[in-house]
C-alpha positions, 0 to 999 in steps of 0.5 A, a space after each residue: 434537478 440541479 444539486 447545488 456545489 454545497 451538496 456535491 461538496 458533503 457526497 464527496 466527504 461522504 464517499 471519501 469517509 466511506 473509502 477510508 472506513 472500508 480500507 480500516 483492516 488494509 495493510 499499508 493503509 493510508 486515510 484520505 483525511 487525515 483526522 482519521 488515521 493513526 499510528 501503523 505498527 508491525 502486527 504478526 504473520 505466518 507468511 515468510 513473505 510478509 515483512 514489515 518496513 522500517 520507520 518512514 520507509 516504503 517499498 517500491 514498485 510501480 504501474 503500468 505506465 512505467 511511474 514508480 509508486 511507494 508502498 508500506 504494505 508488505 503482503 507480498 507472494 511469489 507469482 510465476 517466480 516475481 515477487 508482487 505485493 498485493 495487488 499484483 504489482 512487481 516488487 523492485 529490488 537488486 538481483 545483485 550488487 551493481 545492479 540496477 533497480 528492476 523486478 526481483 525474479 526467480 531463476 525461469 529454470 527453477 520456477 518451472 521445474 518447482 524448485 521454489 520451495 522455502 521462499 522467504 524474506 530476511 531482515 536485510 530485504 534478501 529473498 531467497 528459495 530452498 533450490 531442491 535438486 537431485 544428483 543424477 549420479 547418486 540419487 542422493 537430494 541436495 538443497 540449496 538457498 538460491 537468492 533472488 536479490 534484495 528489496 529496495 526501499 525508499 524514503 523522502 525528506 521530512 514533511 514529503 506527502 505522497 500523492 496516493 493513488 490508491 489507499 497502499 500506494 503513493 506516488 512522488 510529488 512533481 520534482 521530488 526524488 526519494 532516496 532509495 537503498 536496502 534494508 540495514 545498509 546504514 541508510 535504512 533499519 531492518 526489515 519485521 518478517 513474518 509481518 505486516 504493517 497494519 492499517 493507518 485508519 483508525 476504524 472508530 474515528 472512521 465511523 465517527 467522520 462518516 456519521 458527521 459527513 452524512 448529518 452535514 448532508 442532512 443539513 444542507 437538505 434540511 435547509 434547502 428544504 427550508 429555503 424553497 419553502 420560504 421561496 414558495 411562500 414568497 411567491 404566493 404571497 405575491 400572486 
């Protein structure tokens, strides 16, 4: 049975609706339509890995084929010594001063003797781990913050929209370049530790958009229904 162009239009109104619904309680969320956002805001954490970024900035990474991505979401954890957000992606930022944008690495040497301990997230987008060692002389233990490097953060002009490939990540429009700097470099506000943005889609109105998509495909069948009635009784008439 063929399904008509208006039908095919309401299932992916209906799928698009039922994504946004589902990513309501993701940090960083972005809606695919936009009626059914709303304003994001800093909610509280007990991860010193969760940070939240300023205004109209994102943090960066980027997939598996080398693009760089933009993301608000700052779930972040330290895995095998990288630090990725939540979905396992390399956080960039700079190791040093000078240095170029790469992924944010914990000394191999320390990560594999456990010395990681304490990892956390300041306001100027520094991570940093407590480095726990033991004198061989004295047996007395020493501590030390080591810091990995600093988180990049990104921003577009005014009226930019991302190309989103997921509801946490965008990428650049064609022949667009972000500006990218570091948390309090004068360019950029500070980092929130200890928490994350919430989500950008407004679970009500989320709701309310996916009752009137499925409604709009009831309709659409209702008049089919109808117009092949109409048809049906056109043709007997006819014999």
């Amino acid at each position: 049975m063929l399904i008509s162009n208006a039908t095919t239009r309401a299932l992916d109104e209906i799928g698009a609706r039922e994504r946004d619904v589902l990513q309501a309680f993701a940090p960083g969320a972005k809606p695919e339509r936009p009626d059914a956002g709303k304003a994001a805001a800093p909610i509280a954490s007990t991860d010193p890995l969760s940070v939240a970024p300023p205004l109209d900035s994102y943090f960066v990474t980027g997939d598996s084929g080398g693009r760089m991505l933009f993301t608000r979401d700052g779930s972040f954890s330290l895995h095998g010594g990288t630090l990725v957000d939540s979905q396992g992606r390399e956080i960039l930022g700079y190791a040093n001063e000078g240095t170029v944008l790469s992924a944010l690495r914990a000394d191999p040497v320390d990560v594999a003797l456990g010395y990681t301990a304490g990892v956390r997230i300041e306001p100027d987008g520094t991570l940093s781990y407590l480095r726990n060692t033991i004198d061989p002389r004295t047996g007395a233990r020493e501590a030390q913050r080591a810091v990995i490097g600093r988180l990049a953060l990104a921003r577009f002009a005014a009226g930019t929209q991302l190309r989103f490939v997921d509801p946490q990540h965008g990428a650049a429009p064609a022949g667009i370049a972000p500006h990218i700097g570091r948390a309090g470099d004068g360019n950029f506000g500070a980092l929130t530790p200890n928490a994350r943005e919430s989500s950008g889609v407004d679970l009500d109105l989320g709701l309310q958009r996916l009752e009137e998509a499925y409604l709009a495909l009831d309709a659409i069948r209702a008049a089919g229904a109808a117009k092949g009635g109409i048809e049906k009784t056109t043709m007997d008439l006819l014999k």
